[in-house]
Phi, psi and omega in degrees: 000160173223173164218119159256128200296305179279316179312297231102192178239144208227181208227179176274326175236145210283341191268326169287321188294323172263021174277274182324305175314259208347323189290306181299338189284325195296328191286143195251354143237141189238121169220164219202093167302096201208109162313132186298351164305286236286329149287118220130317204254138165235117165288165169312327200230130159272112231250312195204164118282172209281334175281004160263036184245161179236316165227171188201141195235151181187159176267189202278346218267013167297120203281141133354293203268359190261322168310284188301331176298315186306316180295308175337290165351304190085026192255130163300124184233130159260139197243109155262000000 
């Protein structure tokens, strides 16, 4: 998986992106689990954007500016 401030967020395979849509439409909060390697890197299929999240769940090791684009966002983040 990746998170891109401009992509979104996108996955390796086409068969994952329709998994994942599916899931979020269904859902009535949408959060969005990601390790913090993962901002930055962009895979083939873009799946949401960063702004169809409601939360962003992430580990400490997440940079400054990637904690501010998300708070910008107006998206809650929590760092376990």
């Amino acid at each position: 998986a990746g998170v891109s401030e401009k992509l979104g967020v996108t996955c390796a395979t086409s068969y994952e992106k329709e998994t994942k849509q599916a899931v979020i439409e269904s859902s009535d909060t949408k959060i969005l689990l990601v390790d913090s390697s993962k901002f930055g890197k962009i895979k083939i299929s873009h799946f949401a954007d960063l702004t169809d999240f409601d939360i962003v769940i992430t580990d400490s090791g997440i940079s400054k500016e990637c904690e501010e684009v998300i708070k910008n966002i107006g998206i809650k983040l929590y760092i376990a």
